[in-house]
Backbone bond lengths (Angstrom), bond angles and torsions (degrees), N, CA, C in turn:
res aa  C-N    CA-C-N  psi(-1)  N-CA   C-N-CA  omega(-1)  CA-C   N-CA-C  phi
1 X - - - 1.469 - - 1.517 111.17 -
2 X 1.572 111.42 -46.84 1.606 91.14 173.45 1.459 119.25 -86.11
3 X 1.289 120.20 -3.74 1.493 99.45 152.43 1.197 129.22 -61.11
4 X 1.406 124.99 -42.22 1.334 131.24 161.64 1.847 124.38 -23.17
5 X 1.530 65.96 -91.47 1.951 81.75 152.90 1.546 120.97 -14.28
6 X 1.570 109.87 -78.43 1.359 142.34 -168.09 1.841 92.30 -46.52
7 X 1.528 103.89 -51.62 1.755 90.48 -165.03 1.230 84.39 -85.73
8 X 1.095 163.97 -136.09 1.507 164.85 115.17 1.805 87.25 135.43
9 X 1.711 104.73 -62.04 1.215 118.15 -171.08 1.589 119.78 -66.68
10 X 1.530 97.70 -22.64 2.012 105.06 178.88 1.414 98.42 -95.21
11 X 1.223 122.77 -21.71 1.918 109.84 175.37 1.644 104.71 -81.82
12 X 1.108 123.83 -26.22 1.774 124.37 175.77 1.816 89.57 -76.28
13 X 1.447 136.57 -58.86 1.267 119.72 -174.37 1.492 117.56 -57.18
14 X 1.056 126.34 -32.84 1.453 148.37 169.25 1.772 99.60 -29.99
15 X 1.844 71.58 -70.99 2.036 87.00 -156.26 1.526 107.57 -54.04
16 X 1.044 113.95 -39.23 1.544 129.90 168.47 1.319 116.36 -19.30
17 X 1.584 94.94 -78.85 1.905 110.29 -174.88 1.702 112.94 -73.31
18 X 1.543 91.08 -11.79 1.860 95.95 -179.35 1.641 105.95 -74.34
19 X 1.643 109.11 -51.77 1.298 111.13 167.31 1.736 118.45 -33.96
20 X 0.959 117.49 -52.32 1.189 145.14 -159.22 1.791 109.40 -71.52
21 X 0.843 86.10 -28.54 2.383 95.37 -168.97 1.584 83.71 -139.37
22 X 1.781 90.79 136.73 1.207 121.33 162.00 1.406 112.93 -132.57
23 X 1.534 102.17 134.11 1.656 112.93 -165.07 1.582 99.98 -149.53
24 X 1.113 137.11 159.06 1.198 156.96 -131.59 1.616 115.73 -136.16
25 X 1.259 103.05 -48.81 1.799 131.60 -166.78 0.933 106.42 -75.74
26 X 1.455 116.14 126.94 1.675 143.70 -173.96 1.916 103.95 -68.82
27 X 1.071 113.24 129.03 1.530 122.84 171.47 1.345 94.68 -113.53
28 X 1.260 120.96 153.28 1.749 124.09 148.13 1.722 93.67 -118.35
29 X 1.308 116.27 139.78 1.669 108.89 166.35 1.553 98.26 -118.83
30 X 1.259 99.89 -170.96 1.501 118.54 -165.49 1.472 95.17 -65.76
31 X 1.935 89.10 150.20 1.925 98.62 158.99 1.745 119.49 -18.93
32 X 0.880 103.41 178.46 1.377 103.58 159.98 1.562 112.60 123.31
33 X 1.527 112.20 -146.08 1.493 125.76 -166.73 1.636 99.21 -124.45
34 X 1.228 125.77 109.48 1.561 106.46 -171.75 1.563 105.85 -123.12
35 X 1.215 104.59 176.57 1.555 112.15 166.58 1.432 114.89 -146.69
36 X 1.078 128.63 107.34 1.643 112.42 162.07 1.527 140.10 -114.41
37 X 1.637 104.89 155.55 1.658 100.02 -130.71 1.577 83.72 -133.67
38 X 0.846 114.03 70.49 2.284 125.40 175.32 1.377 94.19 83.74
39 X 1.527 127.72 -106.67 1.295 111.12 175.13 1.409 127.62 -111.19
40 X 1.232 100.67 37.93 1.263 112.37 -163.99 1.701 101.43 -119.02
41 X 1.385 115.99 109.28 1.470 127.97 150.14 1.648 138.86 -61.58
42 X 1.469 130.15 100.22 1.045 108.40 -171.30 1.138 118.41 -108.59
43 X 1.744 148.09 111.27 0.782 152.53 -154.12 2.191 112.41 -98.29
44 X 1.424 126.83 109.83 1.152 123.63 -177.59 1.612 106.94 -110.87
45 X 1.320 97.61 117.46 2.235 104.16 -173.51 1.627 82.81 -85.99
46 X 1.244 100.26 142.61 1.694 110.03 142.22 1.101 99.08 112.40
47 X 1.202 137.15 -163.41 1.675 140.29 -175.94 1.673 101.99 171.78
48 X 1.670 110.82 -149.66 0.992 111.00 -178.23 1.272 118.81 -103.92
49 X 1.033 123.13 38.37 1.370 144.03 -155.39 1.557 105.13 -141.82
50 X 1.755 124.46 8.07 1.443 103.92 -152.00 2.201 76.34 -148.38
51 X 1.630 95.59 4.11 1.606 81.74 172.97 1.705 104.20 88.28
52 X 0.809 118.16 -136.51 2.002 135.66 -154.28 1.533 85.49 -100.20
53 X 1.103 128.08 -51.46 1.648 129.99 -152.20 1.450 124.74 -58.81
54 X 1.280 134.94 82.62 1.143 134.61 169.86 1.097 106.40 -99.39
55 X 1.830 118.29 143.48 1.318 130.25 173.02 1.263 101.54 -140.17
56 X 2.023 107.40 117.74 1.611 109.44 158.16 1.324 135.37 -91.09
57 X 1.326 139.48 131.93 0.898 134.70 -169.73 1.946 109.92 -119.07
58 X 1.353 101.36 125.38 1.399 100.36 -167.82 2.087 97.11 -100.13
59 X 1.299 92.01 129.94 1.482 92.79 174.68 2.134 118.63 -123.73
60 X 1.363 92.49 113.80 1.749 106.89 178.40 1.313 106.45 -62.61
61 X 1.297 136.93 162.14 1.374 150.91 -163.57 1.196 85.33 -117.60
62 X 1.519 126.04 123.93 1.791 129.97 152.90 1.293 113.76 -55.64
63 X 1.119 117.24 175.33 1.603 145.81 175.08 1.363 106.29 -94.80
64 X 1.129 133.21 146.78 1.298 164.29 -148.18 2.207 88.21 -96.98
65 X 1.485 109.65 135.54 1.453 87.24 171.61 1.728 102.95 -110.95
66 X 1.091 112.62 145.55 1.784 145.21 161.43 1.386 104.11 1.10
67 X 1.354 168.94 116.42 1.141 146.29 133.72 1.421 118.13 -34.41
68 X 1.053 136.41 166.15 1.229 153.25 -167.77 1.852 111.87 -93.81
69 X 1.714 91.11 -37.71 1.560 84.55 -168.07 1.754 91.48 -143.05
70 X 1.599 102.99 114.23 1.760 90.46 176.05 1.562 83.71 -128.64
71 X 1.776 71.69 164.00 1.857 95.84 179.51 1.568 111.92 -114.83
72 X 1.244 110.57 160.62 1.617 111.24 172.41 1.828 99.67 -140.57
73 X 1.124 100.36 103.20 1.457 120.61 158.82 1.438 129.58 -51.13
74 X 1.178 91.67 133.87 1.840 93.51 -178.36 1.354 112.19 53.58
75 X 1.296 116.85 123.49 1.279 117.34 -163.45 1.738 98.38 -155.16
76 X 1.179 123.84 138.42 1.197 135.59 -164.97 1.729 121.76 -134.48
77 X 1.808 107.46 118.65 1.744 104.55 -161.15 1.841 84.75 -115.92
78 X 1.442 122.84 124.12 1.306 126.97 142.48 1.706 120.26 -106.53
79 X 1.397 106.61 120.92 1.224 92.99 169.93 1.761 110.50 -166.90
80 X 1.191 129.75 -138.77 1.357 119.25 176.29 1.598 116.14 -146.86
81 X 1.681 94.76 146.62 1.565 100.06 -159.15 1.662 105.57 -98.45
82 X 1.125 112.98 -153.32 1.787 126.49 -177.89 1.962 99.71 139.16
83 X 1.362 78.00 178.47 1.737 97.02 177.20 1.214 103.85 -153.40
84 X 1.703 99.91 157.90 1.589 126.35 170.92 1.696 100.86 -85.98
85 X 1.706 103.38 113.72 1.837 106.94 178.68 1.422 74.79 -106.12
86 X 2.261 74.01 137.28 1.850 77.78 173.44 2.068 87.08 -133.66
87 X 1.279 88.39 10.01 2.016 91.30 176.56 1.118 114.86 -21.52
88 X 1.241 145.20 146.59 1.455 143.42 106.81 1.265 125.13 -56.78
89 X 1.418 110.23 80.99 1.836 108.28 -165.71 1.623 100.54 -68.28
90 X 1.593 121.45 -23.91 1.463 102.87 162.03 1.808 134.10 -56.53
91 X 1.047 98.25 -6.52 1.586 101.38 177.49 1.312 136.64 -67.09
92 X 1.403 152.58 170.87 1.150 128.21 175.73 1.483 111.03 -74.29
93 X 0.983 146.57 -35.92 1.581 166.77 178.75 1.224 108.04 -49.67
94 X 1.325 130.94 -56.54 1.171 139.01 169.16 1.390 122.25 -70.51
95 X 1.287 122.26 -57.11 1.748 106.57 143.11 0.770 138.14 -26.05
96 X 2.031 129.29 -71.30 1.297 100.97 148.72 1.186 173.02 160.64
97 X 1.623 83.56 143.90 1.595 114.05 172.80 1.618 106.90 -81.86
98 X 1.948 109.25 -34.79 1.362 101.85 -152.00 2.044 87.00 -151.10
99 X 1.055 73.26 83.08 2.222 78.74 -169.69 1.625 113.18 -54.06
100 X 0.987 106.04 112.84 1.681 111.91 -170.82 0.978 132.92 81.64
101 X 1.534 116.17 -3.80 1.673 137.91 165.95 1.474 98.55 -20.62
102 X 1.196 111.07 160.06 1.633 129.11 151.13 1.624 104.91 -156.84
103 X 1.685 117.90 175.58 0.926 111.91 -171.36 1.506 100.24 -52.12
104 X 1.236 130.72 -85.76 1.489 156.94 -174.00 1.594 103.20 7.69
105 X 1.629 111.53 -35.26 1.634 131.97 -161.76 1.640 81.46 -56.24
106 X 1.631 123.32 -50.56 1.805 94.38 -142.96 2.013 79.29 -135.45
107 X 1.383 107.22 64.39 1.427 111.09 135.72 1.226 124.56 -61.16
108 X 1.954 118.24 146.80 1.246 103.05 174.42 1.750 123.66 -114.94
109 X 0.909 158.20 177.71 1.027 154.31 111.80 1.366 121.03 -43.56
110 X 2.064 92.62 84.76 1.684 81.65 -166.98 1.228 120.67 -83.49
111 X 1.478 145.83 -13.90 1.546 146.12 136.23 1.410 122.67 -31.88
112 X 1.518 120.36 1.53 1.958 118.48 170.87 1.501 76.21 -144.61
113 X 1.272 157.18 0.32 1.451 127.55 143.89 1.457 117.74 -66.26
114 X 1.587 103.08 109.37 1.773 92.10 -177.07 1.482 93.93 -144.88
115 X 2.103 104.84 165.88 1.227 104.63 -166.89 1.589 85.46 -122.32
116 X 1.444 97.90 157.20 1.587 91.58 165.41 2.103 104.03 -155.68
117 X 0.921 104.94 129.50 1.510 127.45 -160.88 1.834 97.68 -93.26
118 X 1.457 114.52 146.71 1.368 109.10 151.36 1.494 96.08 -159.10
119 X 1.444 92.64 127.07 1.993 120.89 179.64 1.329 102.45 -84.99
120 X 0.868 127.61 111.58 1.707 130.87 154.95 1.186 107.79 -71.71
121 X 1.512 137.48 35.08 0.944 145.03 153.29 1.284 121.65 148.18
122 X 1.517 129.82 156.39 1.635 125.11 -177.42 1.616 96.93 -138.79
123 X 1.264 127.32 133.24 1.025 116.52 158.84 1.639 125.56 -116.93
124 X 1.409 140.96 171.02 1.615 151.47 -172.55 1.360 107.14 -132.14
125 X 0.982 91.45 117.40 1.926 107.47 176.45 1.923 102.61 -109.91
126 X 1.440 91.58 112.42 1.582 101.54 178.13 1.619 100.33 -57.41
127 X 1.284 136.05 141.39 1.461 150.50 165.08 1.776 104.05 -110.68
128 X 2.050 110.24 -70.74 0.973 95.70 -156.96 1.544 93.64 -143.44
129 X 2.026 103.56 94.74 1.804 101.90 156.37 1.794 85.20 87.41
130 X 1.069 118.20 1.96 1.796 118.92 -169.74 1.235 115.80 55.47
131 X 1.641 105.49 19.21 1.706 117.07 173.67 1.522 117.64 -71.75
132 X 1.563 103.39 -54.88 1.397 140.21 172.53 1.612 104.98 -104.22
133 X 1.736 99.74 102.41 1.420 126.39 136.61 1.209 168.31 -90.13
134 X 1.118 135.37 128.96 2.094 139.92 -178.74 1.439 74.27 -55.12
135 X 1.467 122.44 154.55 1.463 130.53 144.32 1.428 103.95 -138.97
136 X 1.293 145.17 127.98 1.965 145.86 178.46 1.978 84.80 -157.26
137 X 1.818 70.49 158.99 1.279 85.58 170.13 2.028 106.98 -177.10
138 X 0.814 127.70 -150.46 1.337 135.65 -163.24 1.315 113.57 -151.09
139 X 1.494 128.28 137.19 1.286 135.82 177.71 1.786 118.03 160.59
140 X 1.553 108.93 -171.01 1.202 110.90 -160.54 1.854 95.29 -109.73
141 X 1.457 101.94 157.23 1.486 109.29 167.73 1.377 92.18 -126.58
142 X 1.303 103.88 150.32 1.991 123.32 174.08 1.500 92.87 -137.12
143 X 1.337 97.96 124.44 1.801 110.34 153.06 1.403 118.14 -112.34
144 X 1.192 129.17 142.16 1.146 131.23 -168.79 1.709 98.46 -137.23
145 X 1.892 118.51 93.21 1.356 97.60 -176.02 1.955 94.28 -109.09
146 X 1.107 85.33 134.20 2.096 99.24 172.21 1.391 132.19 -86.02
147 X 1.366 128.67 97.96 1.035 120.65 -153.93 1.241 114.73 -81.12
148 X 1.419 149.95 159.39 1.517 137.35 152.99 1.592 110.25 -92.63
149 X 1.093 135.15 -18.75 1.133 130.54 154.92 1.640 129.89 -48.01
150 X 0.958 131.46 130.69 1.904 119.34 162.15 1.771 105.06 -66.89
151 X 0.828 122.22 57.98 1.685 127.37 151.81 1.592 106.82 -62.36
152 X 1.427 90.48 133.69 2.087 102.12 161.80 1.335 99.18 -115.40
153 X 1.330 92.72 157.25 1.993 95.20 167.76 1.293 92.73 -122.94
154 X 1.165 117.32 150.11 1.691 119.27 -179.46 1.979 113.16 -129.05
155 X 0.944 120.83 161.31 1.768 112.03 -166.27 1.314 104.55 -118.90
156 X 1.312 130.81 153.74 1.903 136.86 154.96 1.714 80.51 65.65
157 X 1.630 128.07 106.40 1.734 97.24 -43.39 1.610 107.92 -67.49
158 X 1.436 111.81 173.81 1.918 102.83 161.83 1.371 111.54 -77.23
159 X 1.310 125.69 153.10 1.481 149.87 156.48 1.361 127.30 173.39
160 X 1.342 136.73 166.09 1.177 128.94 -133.66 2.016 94.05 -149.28
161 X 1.547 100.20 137.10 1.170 120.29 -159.13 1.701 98.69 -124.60
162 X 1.267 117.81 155.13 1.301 125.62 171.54 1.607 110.46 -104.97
163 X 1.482 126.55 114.05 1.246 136.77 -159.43 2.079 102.80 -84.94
164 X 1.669 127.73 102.20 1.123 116.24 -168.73 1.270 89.22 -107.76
165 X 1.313 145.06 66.93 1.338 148.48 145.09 1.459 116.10 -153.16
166 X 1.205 112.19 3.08 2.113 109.18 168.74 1.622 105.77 -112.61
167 X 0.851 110.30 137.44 1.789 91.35 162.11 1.946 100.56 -128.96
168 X 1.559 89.77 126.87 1.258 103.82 -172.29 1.606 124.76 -80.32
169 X 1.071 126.16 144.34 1.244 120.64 -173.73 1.930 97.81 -104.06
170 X 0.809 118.83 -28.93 1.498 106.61 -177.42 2.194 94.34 -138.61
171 X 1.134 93.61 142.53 1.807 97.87 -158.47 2.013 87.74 -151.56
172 X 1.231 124.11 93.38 1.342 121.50 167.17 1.560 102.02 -126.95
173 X 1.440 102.69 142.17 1.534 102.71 127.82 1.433 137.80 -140.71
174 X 1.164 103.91 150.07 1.907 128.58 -169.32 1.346 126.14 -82.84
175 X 1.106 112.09 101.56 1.910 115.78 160.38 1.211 104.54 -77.68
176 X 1.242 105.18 131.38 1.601 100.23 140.99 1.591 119.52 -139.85
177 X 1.302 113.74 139.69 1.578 126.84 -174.70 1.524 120.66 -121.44
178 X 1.683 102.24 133.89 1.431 83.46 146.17 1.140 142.76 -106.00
179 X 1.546 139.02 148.85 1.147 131.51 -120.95 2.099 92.34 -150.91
180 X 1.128 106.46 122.04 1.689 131.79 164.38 1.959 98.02 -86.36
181 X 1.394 103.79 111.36 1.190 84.59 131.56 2.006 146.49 -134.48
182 X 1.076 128.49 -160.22 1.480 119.74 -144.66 1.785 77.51 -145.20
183 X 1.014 130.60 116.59 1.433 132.59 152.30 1.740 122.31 -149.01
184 X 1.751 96.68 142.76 1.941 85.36 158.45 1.219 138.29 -110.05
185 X 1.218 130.66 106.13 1.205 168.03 127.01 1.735 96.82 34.32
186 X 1.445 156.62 124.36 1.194 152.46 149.25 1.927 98.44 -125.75
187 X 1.777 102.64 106.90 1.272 89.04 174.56 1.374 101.35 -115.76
188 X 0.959 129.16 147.18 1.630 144.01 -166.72 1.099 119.58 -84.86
189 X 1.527 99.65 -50.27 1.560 109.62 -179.99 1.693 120.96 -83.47
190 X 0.893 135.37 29.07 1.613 118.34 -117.46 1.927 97.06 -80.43
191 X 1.549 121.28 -15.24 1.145 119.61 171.48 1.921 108.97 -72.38
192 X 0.732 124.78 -37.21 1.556 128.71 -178.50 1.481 117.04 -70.28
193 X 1.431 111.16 138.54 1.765 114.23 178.90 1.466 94.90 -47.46
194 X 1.680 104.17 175.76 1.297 134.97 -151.38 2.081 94.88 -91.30
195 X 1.317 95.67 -45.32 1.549 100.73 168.69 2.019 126.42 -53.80
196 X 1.361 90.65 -21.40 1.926 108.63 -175.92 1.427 105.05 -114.45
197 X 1.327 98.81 9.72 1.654 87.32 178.83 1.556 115.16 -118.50
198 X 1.672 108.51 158.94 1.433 123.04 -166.26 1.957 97.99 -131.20
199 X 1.594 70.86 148.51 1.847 86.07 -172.82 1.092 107.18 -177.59
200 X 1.508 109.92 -174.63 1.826 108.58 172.33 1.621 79.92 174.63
201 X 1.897 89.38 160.78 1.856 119.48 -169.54 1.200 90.51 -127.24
202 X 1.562 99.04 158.81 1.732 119.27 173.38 1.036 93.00 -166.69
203 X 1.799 105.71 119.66 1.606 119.86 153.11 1.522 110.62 -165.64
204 X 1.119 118.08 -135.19 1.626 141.13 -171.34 1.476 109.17 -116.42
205 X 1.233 116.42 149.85 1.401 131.86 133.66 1.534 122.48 -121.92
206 X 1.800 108.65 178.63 1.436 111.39 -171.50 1.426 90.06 -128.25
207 X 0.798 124.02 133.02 1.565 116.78 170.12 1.701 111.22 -122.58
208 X 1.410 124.95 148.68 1.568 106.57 166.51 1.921 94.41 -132.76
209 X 1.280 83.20 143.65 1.973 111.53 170.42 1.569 114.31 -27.33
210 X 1.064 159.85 71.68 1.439 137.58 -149.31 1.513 89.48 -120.26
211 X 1.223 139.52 -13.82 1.599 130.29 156.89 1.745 106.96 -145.28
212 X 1.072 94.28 174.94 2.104 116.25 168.23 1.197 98.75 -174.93
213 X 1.381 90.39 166.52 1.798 115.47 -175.99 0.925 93.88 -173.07
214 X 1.768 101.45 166.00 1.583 112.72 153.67 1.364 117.31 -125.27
215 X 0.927 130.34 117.49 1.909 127.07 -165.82 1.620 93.64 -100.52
216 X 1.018 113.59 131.89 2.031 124.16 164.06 1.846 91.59 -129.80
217 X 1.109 109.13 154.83 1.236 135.81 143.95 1.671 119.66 -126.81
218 X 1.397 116.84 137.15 1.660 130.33 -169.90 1.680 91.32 -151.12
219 X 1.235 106.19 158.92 1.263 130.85 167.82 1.310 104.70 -49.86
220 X 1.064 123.51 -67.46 1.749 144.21 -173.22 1.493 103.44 -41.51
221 X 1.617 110.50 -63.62 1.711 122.10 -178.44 1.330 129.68 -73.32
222 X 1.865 94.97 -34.16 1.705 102.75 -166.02 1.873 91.63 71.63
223 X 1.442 93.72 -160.17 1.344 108.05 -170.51 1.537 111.70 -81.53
224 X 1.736 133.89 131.91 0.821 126.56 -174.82 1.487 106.51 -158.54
225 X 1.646 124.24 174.24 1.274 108.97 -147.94 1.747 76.53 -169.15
226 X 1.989 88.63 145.25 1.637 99.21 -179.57 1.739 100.22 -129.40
227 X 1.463 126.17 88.00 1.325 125.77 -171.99 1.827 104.74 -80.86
228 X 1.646 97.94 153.20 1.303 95.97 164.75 2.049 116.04 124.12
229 X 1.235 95.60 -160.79 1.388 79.75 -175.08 1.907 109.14 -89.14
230 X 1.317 110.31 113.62 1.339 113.85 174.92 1.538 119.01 -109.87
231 X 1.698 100.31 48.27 1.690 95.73 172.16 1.595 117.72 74.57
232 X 1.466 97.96 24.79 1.957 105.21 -169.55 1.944 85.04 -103.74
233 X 1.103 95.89 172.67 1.361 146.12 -174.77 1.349 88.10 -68.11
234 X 1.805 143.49 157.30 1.488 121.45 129.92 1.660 107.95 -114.25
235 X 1.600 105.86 2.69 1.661 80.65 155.21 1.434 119.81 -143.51
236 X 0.840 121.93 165.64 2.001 125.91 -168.40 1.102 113.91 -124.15
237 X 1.728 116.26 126.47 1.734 113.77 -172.68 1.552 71.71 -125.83
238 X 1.242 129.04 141.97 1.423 174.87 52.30 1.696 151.09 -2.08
239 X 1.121 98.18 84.14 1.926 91.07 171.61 1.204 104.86 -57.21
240 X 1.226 117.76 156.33 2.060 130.76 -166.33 1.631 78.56 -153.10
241 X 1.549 112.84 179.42 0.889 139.81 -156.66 1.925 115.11 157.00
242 X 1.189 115.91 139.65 1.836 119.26 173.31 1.631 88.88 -156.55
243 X 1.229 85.43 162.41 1.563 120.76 177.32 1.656 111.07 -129.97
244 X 1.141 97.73 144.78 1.629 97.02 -179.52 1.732 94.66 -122.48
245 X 1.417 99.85 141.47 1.749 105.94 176.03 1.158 91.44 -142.54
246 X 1.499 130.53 106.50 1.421 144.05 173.40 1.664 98.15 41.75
247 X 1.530 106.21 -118.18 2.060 103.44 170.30 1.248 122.66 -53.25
248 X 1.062 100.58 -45.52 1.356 119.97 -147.91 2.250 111.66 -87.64
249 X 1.158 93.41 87.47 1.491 120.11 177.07 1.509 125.84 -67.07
250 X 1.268 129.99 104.83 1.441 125.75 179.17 1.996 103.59 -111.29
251 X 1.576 82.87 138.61 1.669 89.78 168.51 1.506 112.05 -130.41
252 X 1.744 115.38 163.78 1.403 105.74 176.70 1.409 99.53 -170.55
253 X 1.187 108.56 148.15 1.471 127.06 -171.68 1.574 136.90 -139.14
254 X 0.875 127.19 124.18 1.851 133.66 -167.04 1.174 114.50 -127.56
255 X 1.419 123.23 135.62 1.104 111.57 -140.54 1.767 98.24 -124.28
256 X 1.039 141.75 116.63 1.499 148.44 -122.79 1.685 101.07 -77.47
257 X 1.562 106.08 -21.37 1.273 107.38 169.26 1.833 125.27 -171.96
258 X 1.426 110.81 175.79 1.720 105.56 -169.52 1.266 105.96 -33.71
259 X 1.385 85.52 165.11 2.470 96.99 179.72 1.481 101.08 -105.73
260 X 1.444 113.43 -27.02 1.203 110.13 162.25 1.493 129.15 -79.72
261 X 1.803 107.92 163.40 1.991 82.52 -167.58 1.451 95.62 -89.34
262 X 1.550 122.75 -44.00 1.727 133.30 -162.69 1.271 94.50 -104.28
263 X 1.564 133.96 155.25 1.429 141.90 113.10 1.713 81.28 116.62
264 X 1.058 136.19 -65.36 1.563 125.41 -132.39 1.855 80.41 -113.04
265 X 1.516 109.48 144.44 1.125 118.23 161.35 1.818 110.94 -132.45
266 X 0.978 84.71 108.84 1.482 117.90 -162.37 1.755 124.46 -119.59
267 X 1.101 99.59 65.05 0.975 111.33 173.21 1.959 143.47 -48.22
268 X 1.668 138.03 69.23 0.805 130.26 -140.18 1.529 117.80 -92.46
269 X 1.701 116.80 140.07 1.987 103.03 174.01 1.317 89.20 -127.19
270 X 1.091 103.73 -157.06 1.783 141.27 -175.02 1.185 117.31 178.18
271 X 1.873 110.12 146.96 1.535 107.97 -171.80 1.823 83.05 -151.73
272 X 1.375 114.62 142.40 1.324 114.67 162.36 1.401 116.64 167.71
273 X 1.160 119.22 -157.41 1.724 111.12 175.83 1.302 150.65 -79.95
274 X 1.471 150.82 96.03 1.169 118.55 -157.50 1.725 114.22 -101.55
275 X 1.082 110.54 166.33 1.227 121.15 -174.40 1.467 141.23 -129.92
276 X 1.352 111.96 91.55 1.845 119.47 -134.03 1.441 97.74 -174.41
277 X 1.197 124.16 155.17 1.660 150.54 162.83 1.875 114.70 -43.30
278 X 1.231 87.21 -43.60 1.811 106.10 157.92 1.241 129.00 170.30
């Protein structure tokens, strides 16, 4: 009878902690007499064949271990661009490129200057404990800077003129790149979901030129557009950097030097939200 008892009392403690934890992961335990009770295995040696001697053995289901290398697909950056001008528009170079320029020429409208990124993928290469990570991945950068000035840019050769007979109602122009990037990964949390977890990256990207334009719309033009080579950069090295705070994801980027090649030193970043698993 008090053996009875005795197991009676470890299959009710059992059921308890089984209620309690949910786990997924396949155990096999030893031969024997078993029972299982959510994730809880209970293993009984001996029978009636072995005399007085019963032994229970309670067996937990492990955890699943970490992959080494996960990806997060599709990945989404809104946020807003500008640059550090550090020109000498008195110079010959900057003349000209842009005859009578001054700073004032390429103010922006920095509330409709915005950048917005999309990764066709990011991946994390475990290094150390999944503390210390590889992080790269692949995708597009778009800049969209808005001028308040009536600036033209013109091509063969490029340089850029101030228009004193249109006044434009919409005046942008657009990079767009594709862009590698190279970062390391410090995640803090690395046992906790992606929503409770804290971290942050620091590295490089490469980006190269793969379009520009300049789109204005005016009364005079309607909508119109100047494609091609306008004196840009065709490739972009960049420090990047994000932070992870539970959801809520920040990224930002500076770009090691002007976007233009002659005359304008123009320095470009971005800072804003990203939107992804991590």
């Amino acid at each position: 009878m008090l053996k009875k008892t005795t197991l009676l009392a470890l299959v009710c403690f059992a059921a308890t902690i089984g209620r309690a934890q949910t786990d997924t992961t396949q155990v096999t335990p030893p031969a024997g007499d078993t029972m299982r009770i959510g994730n809880i295995i209970i293993l009984k040696n001996g029978g009636p064949n072995r005399g007085s001697d019963i032994n229970v053995n309670i067996y937990k289901k492990g955890s699943q271990k970490s992959s080494n290398v996960t990806t997060n697909w599709l990945l989404f950056d809104f946020g807003f661009n500008n640059y550090v001008d550090n020109t000498n528009y008195g110079s010959a170079a900057a003349q000209a490129f842009a005859p009578g320029s001054n700073e004032n020429w390429f103010n922006l409208r920095n509330s409709k200057s915005v950048n917005v990124n999309i990764w066709f993928f990011m991946q994390r290469l475990n290094l150390i404990n999944h503390v210390v990570n590889l992080k790269y991945g692949l995708g597009l950068e778009l800049y969209n800077f808005r001028y308040e000035e009536n600036i033209r840019f013109t091509k063969n050769p490029p340089s850029v003129y101030k228009d004193e007979e249109i006044q434009y109602s919409k005046n942008k122009l657009a990079t767009d790149y594709v862009t590698v990037p190279l970062m390391l990964n410090f995640n803090f949390t690395p046992n906790k979901p992606n929503d409770r977890s804290f971290g942050l990256s620091v590295g490089v990207s490469g980006s190269y030129l793969y379009s520009s334009r300049q789109k204005y719309v005016s009364d005079e033009t309607g909508k119109d557009k100047t494609k091609g080579n306008l004196g840009l950069n065709d490739w972009k090295l960049a420090y990047i950097g994000e932070v992870q705070l539970g959801p809520v994801k920040l990224y930002g980027s500076y770009a090691t030097r002007s976007m233009f090649k002659d005359g304008l030193d123009q320095t470009p970043y971005a800072v804003g939200l990203r939107i992804g698993n991590w």
